[in-house]
C-alpha positions in Angstrom: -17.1 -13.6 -3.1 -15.4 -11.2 -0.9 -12.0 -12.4 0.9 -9.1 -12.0 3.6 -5.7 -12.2 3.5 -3.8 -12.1 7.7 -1.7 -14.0 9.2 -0.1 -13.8 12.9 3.4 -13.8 11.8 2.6 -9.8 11.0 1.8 -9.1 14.7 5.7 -10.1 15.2 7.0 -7.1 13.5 8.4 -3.8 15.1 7.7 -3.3 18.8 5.2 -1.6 20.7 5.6 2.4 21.2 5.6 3.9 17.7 2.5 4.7 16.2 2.3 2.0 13.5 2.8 -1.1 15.8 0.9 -4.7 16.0 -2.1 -3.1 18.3 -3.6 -1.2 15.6 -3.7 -4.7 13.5 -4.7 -6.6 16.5 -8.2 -4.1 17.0 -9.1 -4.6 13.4 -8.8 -8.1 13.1 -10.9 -8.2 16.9 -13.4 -5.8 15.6 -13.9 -8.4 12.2 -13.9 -11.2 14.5 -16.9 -10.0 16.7 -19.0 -8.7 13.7 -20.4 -11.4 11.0 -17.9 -9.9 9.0 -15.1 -12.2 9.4 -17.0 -15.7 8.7 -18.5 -14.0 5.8 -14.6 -13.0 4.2 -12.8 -16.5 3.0 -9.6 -16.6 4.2 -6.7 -16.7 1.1 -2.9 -18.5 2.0 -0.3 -17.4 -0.3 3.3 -17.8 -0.3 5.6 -15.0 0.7 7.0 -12.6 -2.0 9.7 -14.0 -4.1 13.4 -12.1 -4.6 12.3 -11.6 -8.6 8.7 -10.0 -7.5 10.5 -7.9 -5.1 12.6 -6.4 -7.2 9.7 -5.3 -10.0 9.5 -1.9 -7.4 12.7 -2.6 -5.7 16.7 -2.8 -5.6 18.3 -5.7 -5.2 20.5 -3.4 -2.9 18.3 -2.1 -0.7 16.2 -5.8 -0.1 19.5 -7.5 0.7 20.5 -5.1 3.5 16.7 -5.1 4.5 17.3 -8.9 4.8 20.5 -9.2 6.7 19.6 -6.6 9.6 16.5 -8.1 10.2 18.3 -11.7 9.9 20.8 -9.7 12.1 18.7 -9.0 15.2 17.2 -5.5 13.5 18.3 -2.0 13.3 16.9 1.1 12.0 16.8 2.4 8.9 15.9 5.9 10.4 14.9 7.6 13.5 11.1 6.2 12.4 11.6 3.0 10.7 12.6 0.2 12.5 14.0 -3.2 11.8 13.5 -6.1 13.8 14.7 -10.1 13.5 10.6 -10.9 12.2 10.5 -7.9 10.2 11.7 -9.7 6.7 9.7 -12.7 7.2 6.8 -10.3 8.2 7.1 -8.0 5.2 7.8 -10.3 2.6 4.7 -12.3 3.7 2.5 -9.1 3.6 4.0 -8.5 0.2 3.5 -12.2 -1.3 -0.4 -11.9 0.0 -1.0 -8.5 -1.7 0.8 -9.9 -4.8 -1.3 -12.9 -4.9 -4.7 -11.2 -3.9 -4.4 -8.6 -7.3 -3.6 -11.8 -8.7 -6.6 -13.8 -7.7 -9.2 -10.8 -8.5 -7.4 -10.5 -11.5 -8.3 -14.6 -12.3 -12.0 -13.7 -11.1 -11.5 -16.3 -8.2 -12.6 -13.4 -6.1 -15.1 -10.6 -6.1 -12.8 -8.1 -3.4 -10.0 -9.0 -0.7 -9.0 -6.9 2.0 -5.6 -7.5 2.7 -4.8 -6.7 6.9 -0.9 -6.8 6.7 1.8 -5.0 8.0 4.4 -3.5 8.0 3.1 -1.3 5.8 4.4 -0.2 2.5 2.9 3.3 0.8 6.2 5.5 2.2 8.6 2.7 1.0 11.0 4.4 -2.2 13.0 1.6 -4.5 16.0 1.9 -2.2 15.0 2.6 1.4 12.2 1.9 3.5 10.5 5.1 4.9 7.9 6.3 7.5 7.6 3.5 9.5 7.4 1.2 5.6 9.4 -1.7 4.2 8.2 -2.7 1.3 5.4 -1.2 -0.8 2.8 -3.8 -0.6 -0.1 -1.3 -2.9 2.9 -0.6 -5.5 3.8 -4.7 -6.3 0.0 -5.1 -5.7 -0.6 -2.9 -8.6 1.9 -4.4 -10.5 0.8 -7.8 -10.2 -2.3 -6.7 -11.1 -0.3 -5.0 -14.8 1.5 -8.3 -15.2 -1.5 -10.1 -14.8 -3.3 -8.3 -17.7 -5.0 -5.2 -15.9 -4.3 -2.5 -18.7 -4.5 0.5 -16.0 -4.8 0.3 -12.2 -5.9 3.3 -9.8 -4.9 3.6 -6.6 -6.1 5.4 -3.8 -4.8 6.1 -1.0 -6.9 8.0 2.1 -4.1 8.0 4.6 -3.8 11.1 6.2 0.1 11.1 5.0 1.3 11.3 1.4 2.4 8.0 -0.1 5.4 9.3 -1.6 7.3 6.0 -2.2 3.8 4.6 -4.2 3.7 8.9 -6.1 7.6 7.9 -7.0 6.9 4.3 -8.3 4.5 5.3 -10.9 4.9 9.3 -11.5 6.1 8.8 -14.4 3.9 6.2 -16.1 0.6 5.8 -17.3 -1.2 2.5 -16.5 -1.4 3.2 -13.3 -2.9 6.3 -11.7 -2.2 7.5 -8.1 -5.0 9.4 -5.9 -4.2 10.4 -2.7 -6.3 12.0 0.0 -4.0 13.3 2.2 -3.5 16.1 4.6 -1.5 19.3 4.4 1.7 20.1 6.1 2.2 16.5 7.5 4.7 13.9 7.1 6.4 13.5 4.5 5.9 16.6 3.2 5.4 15.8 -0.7 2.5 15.6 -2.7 1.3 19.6 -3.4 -1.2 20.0 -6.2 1.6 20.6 -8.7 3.3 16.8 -8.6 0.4 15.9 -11.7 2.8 12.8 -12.9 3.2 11.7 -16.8 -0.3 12.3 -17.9 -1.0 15.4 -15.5 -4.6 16.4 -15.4 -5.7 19.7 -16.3 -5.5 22.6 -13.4 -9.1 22.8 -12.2 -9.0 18.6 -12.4 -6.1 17.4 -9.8 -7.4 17.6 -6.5 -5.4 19.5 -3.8 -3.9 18.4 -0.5 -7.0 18.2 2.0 -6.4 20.7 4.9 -5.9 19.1 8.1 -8.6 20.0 9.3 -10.9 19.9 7.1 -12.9 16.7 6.0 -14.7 16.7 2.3 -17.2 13.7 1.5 -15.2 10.6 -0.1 -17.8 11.0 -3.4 -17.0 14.5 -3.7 -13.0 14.3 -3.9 -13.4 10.8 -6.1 -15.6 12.8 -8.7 -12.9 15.4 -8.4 -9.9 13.3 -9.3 -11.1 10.7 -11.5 -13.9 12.5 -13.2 -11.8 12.5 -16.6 -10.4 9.0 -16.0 -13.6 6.2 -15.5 -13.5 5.3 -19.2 -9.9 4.8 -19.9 -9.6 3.1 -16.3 -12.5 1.1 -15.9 -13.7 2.8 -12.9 -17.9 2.1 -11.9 -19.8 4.2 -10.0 
């Protein structure tokens, strides 16, 4: 059985203006709402993410000032990453839900979950947030999922901009794979076709940066990246 994860409390975060702000949440959850789509999707309440899950991906450092300026009022953390006083409560609910929905697949208690939360997390690095990111929801997702007995995880990641924090978490290990389908030449400017990780495939395997304007077909760059990887990872097609 397919499931949800939302809650309001994300729309509180950030202000309007930037391009990652509550609207873009707001029309997805409206769009569910007026299909079938949303009756047929069991909602899932989990707690928010504790200081000890936090810190599997993140220092203790960087989450207590994260805390205190939102607790604070809010600040930035750079010219594109705001903080604001919902921001901690926000994040560390969006963190607890991903957490607990690798769990739950993980138990078999559910088929799939899509998790609508913000703010989002892929840019997010161990000590900072990032690109408009707090904490890395997909990283302690995928780690969840590890603790919880996955032996490998793949991620991927179609947003047009590199994940770099969710590239940094795991470049250098080998239960959990990273695929990104990015563009060229946009922010934040990482993930060329050398950055292979531990296990790096071979050349004519890793797929490149997409062009930005250019669009392949989802099955096409899939079979590109993970056409040595479906055994070892458990991937069905």
């Amino acid at each position: 059985m397919p499931a949800r994860v939302y809650d309001e409390r994300f729309l509180e975060h950030g202000v309007s203006g930037p391009p990652e702000h509550a609207g873009r949440l707001r029309a997805v959850v409206a769009r569910l709402r007026a299909s079938d789509l949303w009756e047929e999707i069991a909602p899932l309440e989990f707690a928010p993410a504790t200081a000890e899950q936090l810190q599997w991906v993140h220092e203790p450092a960087y989450l207590e000032e994260l805390e205190g300026l939102s607790h604070g009022g809010g600040g930035p953390l750079d010219p594109d990453t705001l903080v604001t006083a919902h921001s901690w409560e926000a994040a560390t609910l969006a963190a607890g839900r991903c957490i607990s929905a690798a769990e739950a697949l993980l138990e078999g208690s559910v088929e799939q979950v899509v998790c609508l939360v913000r703010p989002p997390g892929h840019h997010a690095l161990p000590h900072r947030g990032k690109g408009f990111c707090l904490l890395n929801n997909p990283a302690l997702a995928a780690e969840a999922a590890r603790r919880a007995g996955a032996q490998r995880v793949a991620l991927l990641d179609w947003d047009a901009h590199h994940g770099n924090g969710l590239q940094d978490f795991f470049y250098h290990r080998g239960d959990v794979f990273y695929l990104s389908l990015h563009a060229q030449h946009l922010f934040p400017g990482t993930g060329t076709s050398d950055e292979l990780g531990r296990e790096p495939l071979e050349a004519d395997q890793a797929p490149p940066p997409l062009p930005a304007a250019q669009r392949l077909r989802l099955e096409e760059f899939l079979d590109h990246g993970l056409a040595q990887h479906r055994e070892r990872l458990g991937v069905r097609t």
